[in-house]
N, C-alpha and C positions, 0 to 999 in steps of 0.2 A: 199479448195473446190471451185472449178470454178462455179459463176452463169449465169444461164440462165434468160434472161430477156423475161417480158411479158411488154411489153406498153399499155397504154391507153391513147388517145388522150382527152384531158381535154379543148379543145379552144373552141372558139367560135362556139354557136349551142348546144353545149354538156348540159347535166341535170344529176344531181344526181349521178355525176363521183365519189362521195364519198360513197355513196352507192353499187357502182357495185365495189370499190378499197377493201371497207370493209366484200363484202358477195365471193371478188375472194380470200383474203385472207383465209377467212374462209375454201371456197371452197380444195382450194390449202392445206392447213393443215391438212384438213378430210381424203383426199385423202393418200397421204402422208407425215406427223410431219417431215420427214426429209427430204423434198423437195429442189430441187437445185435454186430456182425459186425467182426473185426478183422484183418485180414489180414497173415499174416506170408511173412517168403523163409527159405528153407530151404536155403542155400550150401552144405552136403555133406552128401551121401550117408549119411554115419555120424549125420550129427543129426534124421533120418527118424523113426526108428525111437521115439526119446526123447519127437519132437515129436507122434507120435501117440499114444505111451501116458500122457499127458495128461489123457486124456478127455474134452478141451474141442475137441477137432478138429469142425468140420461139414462139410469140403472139404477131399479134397487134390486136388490139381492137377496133374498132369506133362505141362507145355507142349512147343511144335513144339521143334525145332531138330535134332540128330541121334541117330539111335537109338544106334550102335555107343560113345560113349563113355555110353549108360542101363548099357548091356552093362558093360564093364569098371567102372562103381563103384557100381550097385545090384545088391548080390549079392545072394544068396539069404537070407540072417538077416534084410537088410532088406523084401524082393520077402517074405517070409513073415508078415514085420511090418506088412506094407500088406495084404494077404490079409485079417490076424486083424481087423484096421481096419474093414474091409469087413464083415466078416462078421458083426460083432456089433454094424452099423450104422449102419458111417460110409458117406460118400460119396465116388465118385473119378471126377474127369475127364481121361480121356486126351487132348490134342490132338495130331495130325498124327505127327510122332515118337512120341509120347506113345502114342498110338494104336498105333502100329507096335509100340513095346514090349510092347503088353498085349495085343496075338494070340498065338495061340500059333505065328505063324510070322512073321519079317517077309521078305518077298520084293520089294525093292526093286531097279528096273532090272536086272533079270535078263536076262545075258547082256550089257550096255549096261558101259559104260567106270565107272559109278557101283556097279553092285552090291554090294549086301548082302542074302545070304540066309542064315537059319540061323534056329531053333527060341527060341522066347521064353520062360523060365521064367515070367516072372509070369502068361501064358495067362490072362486073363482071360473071354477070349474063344476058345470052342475053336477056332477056325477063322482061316487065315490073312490076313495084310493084303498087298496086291498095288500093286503102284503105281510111276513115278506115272502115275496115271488120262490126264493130259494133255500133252504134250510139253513140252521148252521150258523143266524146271529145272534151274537152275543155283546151286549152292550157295554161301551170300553175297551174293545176287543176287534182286533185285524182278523182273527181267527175264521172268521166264517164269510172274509171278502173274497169275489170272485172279479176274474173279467168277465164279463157278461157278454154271449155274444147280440148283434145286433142287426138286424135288417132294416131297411130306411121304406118308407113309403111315400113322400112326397114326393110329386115329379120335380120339385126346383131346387133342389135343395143340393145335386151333384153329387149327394155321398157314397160313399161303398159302404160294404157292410165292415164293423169293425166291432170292437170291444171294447167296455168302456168298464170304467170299475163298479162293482156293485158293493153295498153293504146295508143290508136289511130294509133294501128298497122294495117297493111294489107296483101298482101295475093299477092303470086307470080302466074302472068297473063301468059296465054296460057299453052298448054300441054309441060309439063317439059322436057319429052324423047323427044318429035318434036321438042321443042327447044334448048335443050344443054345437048347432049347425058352426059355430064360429069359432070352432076349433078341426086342427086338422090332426091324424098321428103321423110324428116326425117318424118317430122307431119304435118297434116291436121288439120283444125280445124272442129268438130266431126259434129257441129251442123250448117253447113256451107257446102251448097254439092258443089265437088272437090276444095276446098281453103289451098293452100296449107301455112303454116305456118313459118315450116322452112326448110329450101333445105341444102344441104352438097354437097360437089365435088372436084375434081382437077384444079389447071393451073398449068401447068409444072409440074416441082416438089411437088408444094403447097399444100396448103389447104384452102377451104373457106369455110365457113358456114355463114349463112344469116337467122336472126332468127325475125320475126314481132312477137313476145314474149318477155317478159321479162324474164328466170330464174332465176336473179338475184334479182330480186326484193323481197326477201323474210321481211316479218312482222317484221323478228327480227333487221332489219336495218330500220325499219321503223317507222313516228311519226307517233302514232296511233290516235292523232287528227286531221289528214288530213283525215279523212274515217268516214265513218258511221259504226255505229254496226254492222251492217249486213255484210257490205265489209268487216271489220276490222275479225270478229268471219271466214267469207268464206277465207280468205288469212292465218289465223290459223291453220282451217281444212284440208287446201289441200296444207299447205307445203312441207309435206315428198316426196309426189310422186313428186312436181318442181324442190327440191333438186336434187332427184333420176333425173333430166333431165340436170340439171347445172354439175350435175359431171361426166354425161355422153356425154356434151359437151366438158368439159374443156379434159377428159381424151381423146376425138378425135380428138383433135387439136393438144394437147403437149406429150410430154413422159417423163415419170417420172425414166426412165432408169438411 
């Protein structure tokens, strides 16, 4: 049986890479137990570029945690090498950071004690990421994670509205159709008027999706001494329906054919 590989970029900047290795597993085996699919970590920057021309990649991944050190060690030979990826194909999920790096601007707590603003080469997405959407992050810190609620706007997509984790995520700037017809928004955030959450679209052949949520994040991979009761009981409650969002992610990226 030939396998198909899914990467995750695990270098510098990255958080809780064992977390989203452990809830994609999951993910991957609910879907289908006899899936073709092998997931590997990808420790530095410079082993990107090897790991994609490959040709056996189905998924890359560039998870939460901090944009500015994406900045200093995904240059541009690599940021060019994930593009050609894309283009003739493959698939790539940005989360949260991940996100932030694949606008073409990330504008993070602007003006606020945490900022980070400046121009994104890998621009995936023509239009800036802003954030974050909700107060209260603190970096290394559960403290100021929410469930987020979420409204779905694509007709195909079957989802309900649900909640999905947030942590000092934000929200893609200006009108989506005005700025890159080939993109669409999956979700909004409900109690947030027009913020959009997570986008989905084409480059060439490809696929992108860009998600300032976490689906991955579910409870059951998580210490429940880093939360409060209340967090911890709300991250309980409203896992079914974030599930129901992570498998309907994963399933619009890869094919399980």
């Amino acid at each position: 049986m030939h396998l198909k590989r899914i990467l995750i970029y695990t270098g510098p900047g990255t958080e809780k890479t064992n977390i989203l290795h452990r809830s994609l597993t999951h993910v991957l085996d609910t879907i289908n137990p006899h899936h073709k699919f092998h997931v590997d970590l990808i420790e530095e920057a410079s082993s990107i570029s090897p790991a994609l021309k490959r040709g056996d990649t189905e998924l890359f991944i560039l998870p939460g945690g901090r944009d500015l050190p994406y900045v200093e060690h995904i240059k541009t030979d690599v940021i060019r090498n994930i593009k050609d990826y894309i283009h003739t194909g493959g698939s790539y999920l940005g989360i949260c950071a991940g996100a932030y790096f694949s606008c073409q601007e990330c504008i993070f707590d602007k003006n606020g004690p945490l900022e980070v603003v400046g121009p994104r080469e890998m621009a995936l997405f023509s239009a800036g990421g802003v954030g974050p959407v909700y107060p209260g992050f603190k970096y290394n810190s559960a403290k100021g994670s929410i469930m987020a609620p979420l409204e779905f706007h694509s007709k195909s997509n079957n989802l309900a509205s649900c909640f999905a984790y947030f942590n000092g995520g934000g929200a893609f700037q200006a009108n989506i159709e005005d700025t890159d017809p080939n993109y669409e928004i999956i979700s909004s955030y409900k109690d947030l008027k027009n913020k959009a959450a997570i986008v989905y679209g084409s480059k060439g052949l490809g696929k992108v999706l860009l998600s300032f949520v976490h689906p991955e994040m579910s409870y059951k991979f998580l210490d429940k001494e880093n939360y409060t009761e209340l967090q911890w009981n709300d991250m309980v409650a409203k896992d079914d329906g974030q599930f129901q969002l992570w498998k309907w992610i994963i399933n619009k990226l890869v094919s399980f054919d």
